[in-house]
C-alpha positions in Angstrom: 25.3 57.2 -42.3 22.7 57.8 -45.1 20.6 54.8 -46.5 20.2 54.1 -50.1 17.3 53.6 -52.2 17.4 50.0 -51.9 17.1 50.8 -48.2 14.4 52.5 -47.6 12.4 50.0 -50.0 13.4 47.0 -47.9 12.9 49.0 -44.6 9.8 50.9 -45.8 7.4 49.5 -43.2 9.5 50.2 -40.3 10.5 53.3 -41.2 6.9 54.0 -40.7 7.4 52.9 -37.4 11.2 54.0 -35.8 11.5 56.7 -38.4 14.1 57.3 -41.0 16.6 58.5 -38.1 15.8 55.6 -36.0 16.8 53.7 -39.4 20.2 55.3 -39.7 20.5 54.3 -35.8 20.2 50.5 -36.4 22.5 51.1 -39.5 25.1 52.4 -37.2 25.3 49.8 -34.6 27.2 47.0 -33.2 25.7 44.5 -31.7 26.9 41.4 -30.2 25.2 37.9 -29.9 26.5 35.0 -27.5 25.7 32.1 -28.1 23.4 30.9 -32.0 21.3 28.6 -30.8 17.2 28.3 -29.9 17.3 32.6 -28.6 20.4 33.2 -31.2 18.2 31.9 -34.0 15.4 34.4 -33.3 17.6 37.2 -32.5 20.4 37.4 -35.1 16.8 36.6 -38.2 15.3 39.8 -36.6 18.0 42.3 -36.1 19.5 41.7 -39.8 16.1 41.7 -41.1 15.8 45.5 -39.4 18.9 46.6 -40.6 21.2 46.5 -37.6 24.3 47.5 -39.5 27.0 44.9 -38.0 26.2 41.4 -36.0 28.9 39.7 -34.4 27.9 35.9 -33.3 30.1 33.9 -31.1 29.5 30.4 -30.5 31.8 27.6 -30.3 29.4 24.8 -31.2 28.6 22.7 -33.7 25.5 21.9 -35.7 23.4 18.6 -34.0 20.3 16.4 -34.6 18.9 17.4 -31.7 19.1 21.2 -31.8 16.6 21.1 -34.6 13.7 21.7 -32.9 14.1 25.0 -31.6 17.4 26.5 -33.9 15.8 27.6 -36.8 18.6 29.4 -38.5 19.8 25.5 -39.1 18.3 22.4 -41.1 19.4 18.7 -41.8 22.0 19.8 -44.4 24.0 21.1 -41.9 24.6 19.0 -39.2 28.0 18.9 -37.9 28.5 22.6 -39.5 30.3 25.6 -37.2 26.9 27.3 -36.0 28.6 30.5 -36.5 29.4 29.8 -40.1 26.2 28.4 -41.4 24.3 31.2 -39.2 26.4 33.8 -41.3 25.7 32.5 -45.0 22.0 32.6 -44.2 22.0 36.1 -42.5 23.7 37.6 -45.7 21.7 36.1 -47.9 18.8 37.2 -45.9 20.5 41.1 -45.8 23.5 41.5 -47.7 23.4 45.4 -46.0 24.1 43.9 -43.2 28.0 43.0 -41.6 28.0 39.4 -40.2 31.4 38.9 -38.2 31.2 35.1 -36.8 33.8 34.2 -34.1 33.7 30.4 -32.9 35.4 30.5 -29.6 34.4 30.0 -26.2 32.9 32.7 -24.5 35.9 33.3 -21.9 36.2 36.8 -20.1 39.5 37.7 -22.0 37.7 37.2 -25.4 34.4 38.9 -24.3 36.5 41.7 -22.9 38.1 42.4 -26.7 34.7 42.1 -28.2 32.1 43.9 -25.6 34.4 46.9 -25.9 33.7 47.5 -29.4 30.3 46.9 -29.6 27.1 49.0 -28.6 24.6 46.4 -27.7 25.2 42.9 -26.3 22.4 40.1 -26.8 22.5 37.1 -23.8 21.5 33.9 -25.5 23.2 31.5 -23.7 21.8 28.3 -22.3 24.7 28.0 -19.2 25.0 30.2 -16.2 28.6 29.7 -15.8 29.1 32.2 -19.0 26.2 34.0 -18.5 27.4 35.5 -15.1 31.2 36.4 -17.3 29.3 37.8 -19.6 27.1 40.3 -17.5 30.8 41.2 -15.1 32.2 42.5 -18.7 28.9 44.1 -19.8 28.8 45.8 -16.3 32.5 46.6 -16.5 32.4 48.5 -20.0 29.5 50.2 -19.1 27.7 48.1 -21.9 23.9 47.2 -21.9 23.1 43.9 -21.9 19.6 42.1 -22.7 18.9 39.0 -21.1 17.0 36.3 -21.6 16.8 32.1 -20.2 14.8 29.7 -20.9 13.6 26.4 -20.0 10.2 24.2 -21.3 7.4 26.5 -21.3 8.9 29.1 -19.3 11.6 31.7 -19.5 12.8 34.8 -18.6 13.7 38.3 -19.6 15.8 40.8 -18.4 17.6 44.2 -19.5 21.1 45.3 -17.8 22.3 48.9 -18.1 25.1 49.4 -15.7 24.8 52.1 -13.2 21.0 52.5 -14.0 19.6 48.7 -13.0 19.9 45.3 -11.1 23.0 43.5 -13.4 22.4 39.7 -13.3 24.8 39.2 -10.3 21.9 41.4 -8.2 19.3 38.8 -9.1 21.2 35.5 -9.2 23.5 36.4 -6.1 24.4 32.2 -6.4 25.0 30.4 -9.7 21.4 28.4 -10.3 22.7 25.0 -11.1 22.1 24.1 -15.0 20.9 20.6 -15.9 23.1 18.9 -18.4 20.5 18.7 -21.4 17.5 21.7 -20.7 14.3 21.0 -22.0 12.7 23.2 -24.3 9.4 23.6 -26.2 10.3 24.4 -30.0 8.2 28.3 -29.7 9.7 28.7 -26.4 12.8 30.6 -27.3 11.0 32.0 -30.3 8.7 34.1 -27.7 11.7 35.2 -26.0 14.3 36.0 -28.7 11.4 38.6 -30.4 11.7 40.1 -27.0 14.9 40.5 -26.9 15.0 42.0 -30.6 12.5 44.4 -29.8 14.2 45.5 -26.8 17.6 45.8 -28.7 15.4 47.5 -31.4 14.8 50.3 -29.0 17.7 50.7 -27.3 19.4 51.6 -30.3 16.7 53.7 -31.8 15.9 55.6 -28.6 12.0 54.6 -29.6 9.8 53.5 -26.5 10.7 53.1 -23.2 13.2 49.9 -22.1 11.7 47.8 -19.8 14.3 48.9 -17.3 14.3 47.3 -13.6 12.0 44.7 -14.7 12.0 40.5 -14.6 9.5 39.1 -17.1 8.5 35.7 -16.7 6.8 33.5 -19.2 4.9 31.0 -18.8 3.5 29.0 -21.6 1.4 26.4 -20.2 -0.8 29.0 -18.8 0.0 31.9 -21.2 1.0 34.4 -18.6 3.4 36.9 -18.2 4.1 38.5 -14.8 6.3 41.7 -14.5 8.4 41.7 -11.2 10.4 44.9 -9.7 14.0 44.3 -9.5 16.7 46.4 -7.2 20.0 46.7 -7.3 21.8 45.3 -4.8 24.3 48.3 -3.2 26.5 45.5 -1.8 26.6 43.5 -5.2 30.3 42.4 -6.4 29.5 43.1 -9.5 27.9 46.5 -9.7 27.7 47.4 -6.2 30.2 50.0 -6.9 28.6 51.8 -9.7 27.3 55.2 -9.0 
């Protein structure tokens, strides 16, 4: 999949950096978003503005008053607007190169099951654990990689799945954390960790860096720290135990 002119003008800087192949390998891919909130914002702004050839963004919700803050794919105009579809206008205007497929359902296993197959790359920006852990069982059962990330006031966390080869979410969180009804969150926070995960997606596809494989980052904001922890699989995991 060649690029055209108008291609390699728009993506001239980062050609410098992934290369013209490592262009052609974002151009190729599929990559799957849950949830276009505060980390769906950040995500789905930097993987059309590299060039990732097809997004596809499910999220059920609506626009609100109070998601301003931190969602900054949305203004006041579009309050009480389908997420998905006011996330997809402004992505195409921002790069028409780009395929935007919005889907506003709930993230259920039988829909994520239809989707995850068909993509290369899936993008956790979720904000409940209850989906989160559905959506790493169907990352882990298509063999799919799956970049994580939570986040909470002036902390949050990062994470990348690849089935077989690290820890899977289940490994870490052997018990659903319980999830406060409204989270609080500093407006940068998921800012900090959506460029994470685009960077991580970023080289996954391109096969440029290394992936920060069997690895928790924390953030924390209040002191401006992050600390690197070594994660293991867990052999007896439900999830992934069974993998060889």
């Amino acid at each position: 999949m060649s690029l055209s002119s108008e291609e390699f003008e728009r993506y001239d800087r980062q050609i410098m950096v992934i290369g013209v192949e490592g262009q052609e390998k974002l151009k190729k891919a599929r990559v799957l978003i849950v949830g276009v909130g505060g980390l769906g914002s950040i995500v789905s702004l930097y993987l059309v503005a590299a060039g990732v050839g097809e997004l596809v963004l499910l999220d059920e919700g609506v626009v609100e008053l109070s998601n301003l803050n931190r969602q900054i794919l949305y203004d006041t105009s579009d309050i009480g607007k389908s997420k998905v579809t006011v996330a997809s206008e402004k992505l195409r205007r921002l790069n028409p190169w780009v395929s935007i497929k919005p889907i506003q359902e709930r993230a259920s296993g039988e829909l994520l099951g239809k989707i995850v197959s068909e993509v290369d790359l899936v993008i956790d920006a979720l904000d409940n654990w209850d989906s989160r852990l559905i959506l790493n069982k169907v990352c882990v059962k298509y063999s799919k990689p799956l970049i994580h990330a939570g986040i909470q006031g002036f902390y949050g966390q990062f994470m990348v799945v690849v089935p077989g080869v690290t820890p899977c979410l289940q490994c870490i969180v052997p018990k659903k954390p319980l999830t406060p009804s409204k989270i609080p969150v500093l407006a940068p926070t998921p800012g900090v960790l959506g460029s994470l995960q685009a960077t991580e997606a970023i080289k996954i596809i391109t096969g440029v860096g290394k992936p920060a494989l069997n690895k928790l980052l924390v953030y924390d904001g209040l002191k401006m720290e992050f600390t690197v922890v070594n994660v293991y699989r867990n052999p007896n995991c439900p999830v992934c135990g069974g993998l060889k």
